[in-house]
Structure formats: C-alpha cells, structure tokens
C-alpha positions in Angstrom: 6.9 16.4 -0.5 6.9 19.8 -2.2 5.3 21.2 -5.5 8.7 20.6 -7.2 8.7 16.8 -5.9 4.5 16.1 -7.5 5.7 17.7 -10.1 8.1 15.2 -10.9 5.5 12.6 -9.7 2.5 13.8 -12.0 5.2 14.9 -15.2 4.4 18.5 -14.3 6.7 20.7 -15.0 7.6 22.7 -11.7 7.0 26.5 -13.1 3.7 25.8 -14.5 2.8 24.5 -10.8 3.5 27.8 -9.1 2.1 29.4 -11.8 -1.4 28.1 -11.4 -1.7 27.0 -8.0 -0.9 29.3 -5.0 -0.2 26.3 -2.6 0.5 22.6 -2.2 -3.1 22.3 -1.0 -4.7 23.7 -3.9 -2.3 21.9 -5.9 -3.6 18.6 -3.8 -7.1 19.0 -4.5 -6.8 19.5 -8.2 -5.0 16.9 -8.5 -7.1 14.4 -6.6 -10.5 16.3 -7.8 -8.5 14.8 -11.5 -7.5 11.4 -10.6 -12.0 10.9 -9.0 -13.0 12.7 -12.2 -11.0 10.5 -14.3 -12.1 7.6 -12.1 -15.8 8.5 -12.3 -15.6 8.9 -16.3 -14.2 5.4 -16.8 -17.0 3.8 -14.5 -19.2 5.6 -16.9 -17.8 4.6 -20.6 -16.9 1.3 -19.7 -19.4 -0.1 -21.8 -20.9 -2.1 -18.7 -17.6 -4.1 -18.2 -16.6 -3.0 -14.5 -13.7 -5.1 -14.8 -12.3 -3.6 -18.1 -12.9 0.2 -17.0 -11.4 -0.2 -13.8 -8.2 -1.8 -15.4 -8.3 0.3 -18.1 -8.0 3.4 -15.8 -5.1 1.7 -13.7 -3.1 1.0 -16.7 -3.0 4.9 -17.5 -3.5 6.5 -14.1 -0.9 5.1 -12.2 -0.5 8.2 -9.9 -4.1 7.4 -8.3 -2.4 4.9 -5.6 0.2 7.4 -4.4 -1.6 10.5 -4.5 -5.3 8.8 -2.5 -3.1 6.8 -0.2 0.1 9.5 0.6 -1.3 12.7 -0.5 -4.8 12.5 0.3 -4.4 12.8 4.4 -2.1 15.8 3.7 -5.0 18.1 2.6 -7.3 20.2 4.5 -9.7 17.9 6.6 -13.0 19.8 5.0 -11.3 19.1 2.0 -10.6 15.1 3.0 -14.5 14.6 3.7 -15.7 15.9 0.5 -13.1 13.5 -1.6 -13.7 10.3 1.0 -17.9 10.9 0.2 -17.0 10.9 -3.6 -14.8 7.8 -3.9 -17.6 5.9 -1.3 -20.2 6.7 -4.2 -17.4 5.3 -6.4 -16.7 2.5 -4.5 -20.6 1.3 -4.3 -20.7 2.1 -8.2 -18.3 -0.9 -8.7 -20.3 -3.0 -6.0 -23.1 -2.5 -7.6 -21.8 -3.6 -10.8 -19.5 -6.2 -10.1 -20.1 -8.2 -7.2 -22.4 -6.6 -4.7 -19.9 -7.2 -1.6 -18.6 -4.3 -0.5 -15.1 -5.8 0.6 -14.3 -7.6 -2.4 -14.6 -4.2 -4.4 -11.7 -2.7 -1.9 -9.8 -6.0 -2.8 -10.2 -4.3 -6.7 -9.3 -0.9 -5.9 -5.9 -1.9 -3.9 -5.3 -4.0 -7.0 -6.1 -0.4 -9.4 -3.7 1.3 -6.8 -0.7 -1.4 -7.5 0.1 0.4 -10.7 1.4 2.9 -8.3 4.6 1.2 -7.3 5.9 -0.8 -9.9 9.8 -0.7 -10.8 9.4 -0.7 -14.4 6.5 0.3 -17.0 5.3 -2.6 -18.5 3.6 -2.8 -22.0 0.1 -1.2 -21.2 -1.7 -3.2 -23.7 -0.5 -6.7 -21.8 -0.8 -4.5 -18.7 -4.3 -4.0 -18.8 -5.2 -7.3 -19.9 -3.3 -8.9 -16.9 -5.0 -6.5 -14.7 -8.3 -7.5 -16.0 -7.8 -10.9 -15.8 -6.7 -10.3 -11.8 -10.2 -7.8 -10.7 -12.3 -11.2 -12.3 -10.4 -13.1 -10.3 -10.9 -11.0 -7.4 -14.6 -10.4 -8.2 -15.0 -14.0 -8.4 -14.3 -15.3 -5.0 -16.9 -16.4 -2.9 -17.5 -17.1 0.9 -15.1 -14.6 2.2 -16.0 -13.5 5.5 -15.1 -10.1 7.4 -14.5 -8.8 11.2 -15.1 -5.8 12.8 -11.8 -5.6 15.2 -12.4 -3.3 18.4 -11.0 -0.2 18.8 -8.3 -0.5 21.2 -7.5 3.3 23.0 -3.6 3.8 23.6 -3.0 3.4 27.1 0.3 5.0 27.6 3.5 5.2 26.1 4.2 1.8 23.9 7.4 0.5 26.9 5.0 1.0 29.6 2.7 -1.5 27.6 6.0 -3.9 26.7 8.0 -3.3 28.5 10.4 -6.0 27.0 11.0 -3.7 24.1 14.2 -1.9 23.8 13.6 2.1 23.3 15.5 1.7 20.1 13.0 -0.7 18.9 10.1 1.2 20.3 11.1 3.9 18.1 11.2 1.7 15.0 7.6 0.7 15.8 6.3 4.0 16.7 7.5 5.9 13.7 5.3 4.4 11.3 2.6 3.8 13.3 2.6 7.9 14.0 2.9 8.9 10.4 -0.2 7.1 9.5 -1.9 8.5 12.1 -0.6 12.3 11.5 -0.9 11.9 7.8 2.4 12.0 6.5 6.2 11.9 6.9 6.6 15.5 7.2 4.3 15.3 10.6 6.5 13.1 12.7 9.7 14.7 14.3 12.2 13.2 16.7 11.1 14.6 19.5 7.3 13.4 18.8 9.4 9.6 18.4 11.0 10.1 21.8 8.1 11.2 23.9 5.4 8.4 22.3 8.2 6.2 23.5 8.8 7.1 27.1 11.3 9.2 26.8 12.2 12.8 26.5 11.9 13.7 23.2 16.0 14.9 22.9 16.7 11.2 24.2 15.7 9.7 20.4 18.7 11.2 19.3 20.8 8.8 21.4 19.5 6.0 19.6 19.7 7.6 15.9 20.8 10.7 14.3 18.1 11.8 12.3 14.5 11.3 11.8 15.9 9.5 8.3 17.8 7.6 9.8 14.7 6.1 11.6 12.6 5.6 8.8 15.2 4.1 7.0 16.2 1.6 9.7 12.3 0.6 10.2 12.0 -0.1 6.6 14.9 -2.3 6.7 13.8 -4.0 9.5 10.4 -5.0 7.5 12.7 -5.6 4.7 14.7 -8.4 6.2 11.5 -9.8 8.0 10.3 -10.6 4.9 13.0 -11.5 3.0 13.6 -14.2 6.0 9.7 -15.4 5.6 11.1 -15.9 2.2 13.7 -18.0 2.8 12.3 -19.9 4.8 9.3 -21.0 2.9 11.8 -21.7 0.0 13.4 -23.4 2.1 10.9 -25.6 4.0 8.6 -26.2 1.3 8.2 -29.5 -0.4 6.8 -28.4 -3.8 5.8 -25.2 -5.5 2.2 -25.3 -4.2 3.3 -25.8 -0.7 5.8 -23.0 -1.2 3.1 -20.4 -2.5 0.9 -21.1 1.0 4.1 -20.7 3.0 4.8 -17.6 1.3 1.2 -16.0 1.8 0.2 -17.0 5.1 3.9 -15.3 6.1 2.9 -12.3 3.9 -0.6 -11.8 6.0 0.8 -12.7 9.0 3.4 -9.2 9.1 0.8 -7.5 7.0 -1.7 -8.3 10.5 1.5 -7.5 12.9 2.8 -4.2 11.6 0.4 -3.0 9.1 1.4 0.5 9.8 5.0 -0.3 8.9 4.0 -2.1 5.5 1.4 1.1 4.2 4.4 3.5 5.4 7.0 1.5 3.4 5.1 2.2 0.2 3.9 5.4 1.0 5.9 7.0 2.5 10.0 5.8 1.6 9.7 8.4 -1.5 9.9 11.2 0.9 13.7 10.1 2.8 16.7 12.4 2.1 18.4 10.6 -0.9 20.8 8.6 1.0 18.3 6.8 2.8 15.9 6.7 0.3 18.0 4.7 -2.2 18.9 2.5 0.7 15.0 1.7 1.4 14.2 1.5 -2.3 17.2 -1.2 -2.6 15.8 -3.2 0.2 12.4 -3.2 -1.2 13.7 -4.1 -4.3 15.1 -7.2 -3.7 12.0 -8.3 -1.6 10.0 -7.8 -4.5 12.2 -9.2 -6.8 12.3 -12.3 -4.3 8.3 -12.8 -4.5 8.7 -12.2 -8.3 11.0 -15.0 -8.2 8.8 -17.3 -5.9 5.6 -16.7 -8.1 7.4 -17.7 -11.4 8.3 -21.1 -10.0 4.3 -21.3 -8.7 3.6 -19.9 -12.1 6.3 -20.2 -15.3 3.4 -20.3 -17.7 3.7 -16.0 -17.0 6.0 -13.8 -18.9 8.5 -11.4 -16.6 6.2 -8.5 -16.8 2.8 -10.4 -16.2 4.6 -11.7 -12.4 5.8 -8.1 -11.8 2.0 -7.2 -12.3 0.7 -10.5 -10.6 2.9 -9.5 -7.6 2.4 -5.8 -6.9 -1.0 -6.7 -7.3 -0.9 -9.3 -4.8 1.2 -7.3 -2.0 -1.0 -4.5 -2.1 -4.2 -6.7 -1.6 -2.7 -8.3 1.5 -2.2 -5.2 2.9 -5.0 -3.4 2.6 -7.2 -6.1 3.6 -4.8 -7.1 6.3 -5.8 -3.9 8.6 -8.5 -1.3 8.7 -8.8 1.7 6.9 -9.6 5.5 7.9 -13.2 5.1 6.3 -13.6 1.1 6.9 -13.2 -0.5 10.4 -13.3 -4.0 8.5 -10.7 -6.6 7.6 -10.6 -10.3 6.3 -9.2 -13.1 8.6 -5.5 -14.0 7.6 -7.4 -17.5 6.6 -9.9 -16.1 4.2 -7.0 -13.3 3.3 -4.8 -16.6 2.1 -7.7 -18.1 0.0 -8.2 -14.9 -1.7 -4.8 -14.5 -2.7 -4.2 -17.5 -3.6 -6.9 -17.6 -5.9 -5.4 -14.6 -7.8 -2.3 -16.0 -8.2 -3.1 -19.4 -9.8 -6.2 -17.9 -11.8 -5.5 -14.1 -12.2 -3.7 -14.0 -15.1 -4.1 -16.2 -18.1 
C-alpha cells in the first residue's frame, strides 16, 4: 500500500501526505503514534467506565484495526518495539480496570478492531451502544481457560512435511502463512511461493500467473470453506440454538486450521490489483452476509445494523483468540473459544 492508498484509508488527502511526511514510514508512525494517543486519551476521560471509552473510541477510530494489525509490521522494527511496549501499558490499563484477566481484555480489543471491516457505517450512536453492550459481555465471562501451544520450528519445505499436498495447494497455504510472517503483501513474491514449496521459485508460475492471482485463489478457498460450514449447519441443525453452536464450533475450528489465511483475508485483500480484489471482497461478502443471516434467525429481536455489528464483532474474536499473536504466545481452547462467543451473541447486544 502506498501514501496515496492510506490516504484514501485515513480521508487524507494525497498532496498534503507528501507534503509533510518524507516517507511511508514516517507517515506509518504518525499515524499509529495518533491512533495510541487517541487510544490512551479515551482510557483517560472515560469517566471510569472502561467499557464506554473503549467503545466510544471504536465507534470513531475505525482505522485502528487496519492500521495496528496491516500496517503496524510494515514499519521499522525499532519503531515496532516502541509501539508494541505502549499498547501492552494499554492493554494492562483496561485489565486493570475491567476484568483483571489479561486474555479477556484481547477478546475487547479484537472486538474495538471490528469497526475496521464493516461494509457499511452504521448509525454511531446505536453503534457504540451495541459495542458497549458486546465488551460487558465479553468482560463478563468467567472460567475461561488458556494454553501456551509449543513452538513448532519449520522443518523443511511444507511437501516434504505432506507430502499428500498438491504443489498448487501448497502454494495456497504458504502464501498467507508467509505474509504474516514477512509483514505484509508487498513482501511475498512468486518466487519466495515456489521455493517455500519445494520447488524452484519460476515453477509457481506453472500453477498461477501472478502473485494476485494466488492471493485471490487462497481467499476463495477460505471463502467457500466457510460458506460450506454454513450450509451445513443450516442444514443439519434442528433449531436455532443448535444452529448457532454448529455455526461457531465450525467458525473456531478453520480459525485453529488456517489462522494465517483468515488474519491475511482481512488484512491483507485491500492490497490485490483491482480485479482480484473485487473478486475477494465479493466472496467475503456473501460469507458475512451468510453469518449475518444465521445470527438474525438466533437473534430477530436485533435490528440489521446491530447483527452487522454483533457479527464483525464476533469473527474477529474467534480469530484472534483462535491463534497466537506476535506479542502473546496464548490462545483459548476451541471449547472455551465457543462458550465465549456464544455468550456474546445471545447477551451482547440488548
């Protein structure tokens, strides 16, 4: 993504960019040294009310999610450090003064960085409130338990550790799994694809034309893996209730299998050519319009833009919590992972 691109992202206009900033790092840090200053202040006037400020600040921030989770990797590594050590002080700001567990409060900020991805604006006032309404419910579970997984060291190129995988597929797994661990879409090239897989790095290009043309194919594969979980819990279920567990235990279960693929979807589809980007925003579309439809039968007491909320809110808990972080080796059990988000849905918004 260039200045021109956050531009557009932040409603900046593209000269006044190159006029003050001399690069898209310096550009980066001001704009993230904004989004924790903002962040900080709302902690501070919140009146005590945790819940409020940190809604409140989602409602009217929502370029925090894209910008710490897509842009934030993308900046000098010094840089990184001193912006990770502020938002920790952050984060144990709202543990302290919510609900003194340390994973719960990630639960809360992956809810603030929903606000990040949704289709349409809703009404902020009814935003916020819903919002609110979700952190309690968040803040308000009890007995969840955490793991530390171990760190598993890559032994080789992914076929020589499956080798029942096709190269074409090995490709579709490795590309998101490299761009989270490079930092971005603009890290990763073809020939990076092809050797991680096995193969010389000029073979990839037997298997798809452009680096695009990957990306977009891997997001479609998620796409239609979900949208078949979908179906098949409307499908098999026997009431609404017996639909909604059928539909989050499939959610956590490919949030636990290909969490790369899920954080690279949201993150990183914005950065595709055009062509493939509308494709990819089309098929994420209609799986979100799919849960949307699944959590208004669970819930038709909720108004259109209160289930758009509820569900954005709800994905990007799952998978967060699903996999580790950069800063946080820790995850929730798919079990525990259900119970939470299950809890927010029947009893996150009023």
């Amino acid at each position: 993504m260039g200045l021109a691109e956050i531009a557009e992202v932040v409603g900046i206009s593209a000269p006044a960019l190159y006029k003050h900033f001399r690069s898209k790092q310096d550009l980066l840090c001001a704009l993230l040294e904004d989004e924790l200053a903002a962040l900080d202040e709302a902690l501070a006037v919140g009146g005590g009310d945790i819940y409020d400020a940190l809604a409140t600040f989602a409602a009217e921030r929502t370029a925090f999610g894209v910008l710490w989770q897509r842009e934030r990797p993308k900046v000098d590594s010094a840089d990184r450090a001193r912006f990770d050590e502020r938002m920790a002080a952050l984060r144990d700001r709202v543990t302290i003064g919510t609900t003194g567990e340390p994973v719960l409060t990630r639960a809360m900020l992956s809810v603030v960085e929903s606000t990040t991805y949704y289709a349409d604006r809703p009404d902020r006032t009814a935003q916020r409130a819903a919002l609110r309404n979700i952190l309690v419910a968040v803040g308000g579970t009890s007995g969840l338990t955490t793991v530390c997984p171990p760190v598993v060291a890559a032994s080789g190129p992914l076929l020589s550790a499956r080798p029942w995988l096709s190269r074409r597929q090995a490709i579709l797994i490795l590309a998101p799994q490299l761009t989270q661990v490079r930092g971005g879409y603009d890290d990763v090239t073809m020939e990076d694809l092809g050797t991680a897989a096995g193969m010389s790095g000029a073979a990839a290009y037997h298997y798809f034309p452009s680096k695009a043309d990957v990306f977009q194919a891997a997001f479609a594969q998620a796409a239609s893996w979900g949208q078949a979980m979908l179906e098949q819990a409307w499908t098999a279920a026997t009431s609404p209730d017996d639909m909604l567990d059928r539909v989050l235990a499939g959610a956590v279960r490919l949030s636990k299998d290909f969490p790369a693929i899920i954080r690279t979807a949201l993150n990183n589809t914005v950065e595709l050519p055009e062509p493939q980007r509308v494709a990819a925003l089309a098929g994420a579309a209609q799986y979100t319009g799919e849960w949307q439809r699944c959590l208004a039968v669970v819930r038709p007491d909720l108004s259109k833009e209160d289930i758009e909320v509820l569900t954005f809110a709800v994905l990007a808990m799952i998978g967060d919590l699903a996999g580790p972080t950069s800063g946080d080796n820790v995850v929730v059990p798919a079990a525990d992972l259900v119970v939470l988000a299950r809890r927010v849905v029947l009893t996150g918004v009023a």
